[in-house]
N, C-alpha and C positions, 0 to 999 in steps of 0.2 A: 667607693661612694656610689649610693643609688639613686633613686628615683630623682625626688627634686631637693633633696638637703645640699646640691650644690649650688643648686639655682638661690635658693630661697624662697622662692614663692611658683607656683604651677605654672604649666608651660602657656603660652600665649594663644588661647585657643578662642577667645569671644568674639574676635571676629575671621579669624584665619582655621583652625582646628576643629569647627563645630560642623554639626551635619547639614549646615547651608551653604558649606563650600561650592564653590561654581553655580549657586544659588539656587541649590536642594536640585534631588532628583532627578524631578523630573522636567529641570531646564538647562540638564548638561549639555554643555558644546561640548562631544565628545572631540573636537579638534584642539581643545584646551583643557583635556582632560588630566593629561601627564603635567602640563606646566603648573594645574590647580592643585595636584600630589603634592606636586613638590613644593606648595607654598606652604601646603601643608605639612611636609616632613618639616622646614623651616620653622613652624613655630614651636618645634619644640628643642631647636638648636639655640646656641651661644655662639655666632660664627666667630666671634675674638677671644673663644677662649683657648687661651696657649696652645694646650692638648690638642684641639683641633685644627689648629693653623698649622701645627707639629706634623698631622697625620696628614694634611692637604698637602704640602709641601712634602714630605718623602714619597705617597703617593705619585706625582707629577715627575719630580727630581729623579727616582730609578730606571725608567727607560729612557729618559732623556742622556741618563752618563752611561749607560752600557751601550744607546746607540752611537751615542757621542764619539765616547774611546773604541768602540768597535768599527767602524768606518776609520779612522784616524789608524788603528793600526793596518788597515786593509789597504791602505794607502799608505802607507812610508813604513811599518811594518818594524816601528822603535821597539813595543814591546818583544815581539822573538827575540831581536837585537838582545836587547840587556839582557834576557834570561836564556840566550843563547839556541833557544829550543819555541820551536811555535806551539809544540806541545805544554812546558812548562808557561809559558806565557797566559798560557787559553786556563791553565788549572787555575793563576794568578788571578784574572779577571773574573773566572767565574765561583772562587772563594769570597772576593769584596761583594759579590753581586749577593750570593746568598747573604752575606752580611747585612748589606744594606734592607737586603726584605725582612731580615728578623727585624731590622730595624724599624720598617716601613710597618710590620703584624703588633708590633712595641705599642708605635704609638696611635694606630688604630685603637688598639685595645684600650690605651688610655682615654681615649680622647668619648670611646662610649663609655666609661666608666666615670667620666668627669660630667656626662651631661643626664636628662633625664630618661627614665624608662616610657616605652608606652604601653598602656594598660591593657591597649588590645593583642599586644603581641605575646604579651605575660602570662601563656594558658600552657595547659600542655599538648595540645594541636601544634599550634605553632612551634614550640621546645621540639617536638617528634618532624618536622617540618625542616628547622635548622640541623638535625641529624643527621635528616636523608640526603638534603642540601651538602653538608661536609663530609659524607660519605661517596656521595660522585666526584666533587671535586678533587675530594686525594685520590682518589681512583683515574680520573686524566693526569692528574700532574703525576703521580708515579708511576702510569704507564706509559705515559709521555718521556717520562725520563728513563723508562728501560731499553724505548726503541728507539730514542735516539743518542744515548751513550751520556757521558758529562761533555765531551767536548761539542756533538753535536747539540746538546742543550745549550751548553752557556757558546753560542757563537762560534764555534770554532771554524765553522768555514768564514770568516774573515780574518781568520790566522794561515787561512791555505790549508786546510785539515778538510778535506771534503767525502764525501759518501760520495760511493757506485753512482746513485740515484735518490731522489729524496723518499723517504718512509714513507708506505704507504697502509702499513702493518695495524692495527688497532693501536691505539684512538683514533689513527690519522688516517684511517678508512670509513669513518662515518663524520667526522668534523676537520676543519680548517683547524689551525692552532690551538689545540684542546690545551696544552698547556694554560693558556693564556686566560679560557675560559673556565677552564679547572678552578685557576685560583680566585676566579673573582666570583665563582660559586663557592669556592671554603670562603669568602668576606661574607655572602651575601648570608649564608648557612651562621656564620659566627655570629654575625650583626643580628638576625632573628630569635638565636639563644639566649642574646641578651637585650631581648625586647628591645632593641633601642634603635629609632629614628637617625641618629645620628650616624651607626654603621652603616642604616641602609643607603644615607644621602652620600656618605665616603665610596661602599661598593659602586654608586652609582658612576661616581670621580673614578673607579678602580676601571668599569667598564670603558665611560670614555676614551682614557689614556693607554689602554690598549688596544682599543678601535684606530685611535692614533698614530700607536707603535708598530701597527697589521698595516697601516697601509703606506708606512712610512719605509717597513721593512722589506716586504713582499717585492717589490719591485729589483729594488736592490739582492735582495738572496737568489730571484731567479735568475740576473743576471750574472752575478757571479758561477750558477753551471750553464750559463747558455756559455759562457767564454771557458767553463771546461770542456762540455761538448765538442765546441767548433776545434779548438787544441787537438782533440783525440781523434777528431774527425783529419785534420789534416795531418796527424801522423799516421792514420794511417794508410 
């Protein structure tokens, strides 16, 4: 489904979408500039429509349950228990997790395919744009994931699966959590392939919730090797 044949009628622009946004020009408050975008990526959304309630909510919901069950094992430590192995535990968690994101890129996809195009992004600038976009982003996430193995990906030091020291190797010699940033540039690159406002307002949800998860995590993973350190320091 494209443009507005799901809508029914064009997207809501006479007073929100048109070029007097923030009241033309030359009377921007550039200190309400970003919240004026976004009233405007808004009016070419359906915020109730299923699709998109779909993709806000896996969006939100996946670093919530991997950081959820990943603390929770680092503490009481059920999962090695049942599958006997902290190794086979960490492959466990981190099979659902990949799961859950096909799930989460699922109904992204749908949710811009259920609402309308916009015209400005519909060129092929922009098409060559979201390319270059999804060509860096798999470029951090899968050098992300060669320097730090699956287990040191998907969590594995809160299974007690820890590295020498943390990676410092490309990507993660020029950025913080490139992972992280990777993929919400493959959203952002996807969402401008398919002209659609509605990707970019989800990438934007995609950036939040991992601003969230960086600052949620970070404290916590340092400290799990500052307590290896101090260990190895008093052994020896």
């Amino acid at each position: 489904v494209e443009g507005t044949a799901s809508r029914g009628d064009e997207p809501m622009s006479s007073s929100v979408a048109g070029p007097d946004c923030c009241g033309g020009l030359g009377n921007i408050d550039f200190g309400k500039a970003d919240l004026c975008v976004m009233t405007w990526l808004l009016g070419y959304v359906n915020p109730w429509d299923s699709s998109f309630v779909a993709a806000i909510l896996t969006i939100a919901f996946n670093p919530l349950f991997w950081n959820v069950v990943a603390r929770w094992e680092q503490k009481t430590r059920q999962l090695s228990r049942a599958f006997r192995s902290p190794y086979l535990a960490c492959y466990f968690l981190g099979s659902v997790i990949l799961l859950l994101n096909v799930l989460r890129s699922h109904c992204f996809t749908q949710a811009m395919l259920s609402q309308p195009k916009m015209e400005g992004l519909d060129n092929p600038t922009a098409f060559c744009l979201g390319l270059m976009l999804l060509g860096v982003g798999t470029l951090f996430v899968l050098s992300s994931f060669f320097a730090l193995g699956f287990t040191g990906t998907f969590l594995g030091d809160y299974f007690g699966i820890l590295k020498e020291a943390r990676v410092t190797t490309f990507p993660f010699n020029i950025m913080d959590n490139p992972m992280y940033w990777g993929s919400t540039a493959n959203y952002l690159g996807w969402a401008i392939l398919h002209a659609s406002p509605t990707g970019l307002l989800l990438t934007v949800l995609v950036a939040l919730v991992y601003m969230v998860a960086v600052l949620y995590e970070e404290p916590f993973t340092a400290d799990i090797y500052r307590q290896k350190a101090s260990r190895s320091h008093r052994r020896s």
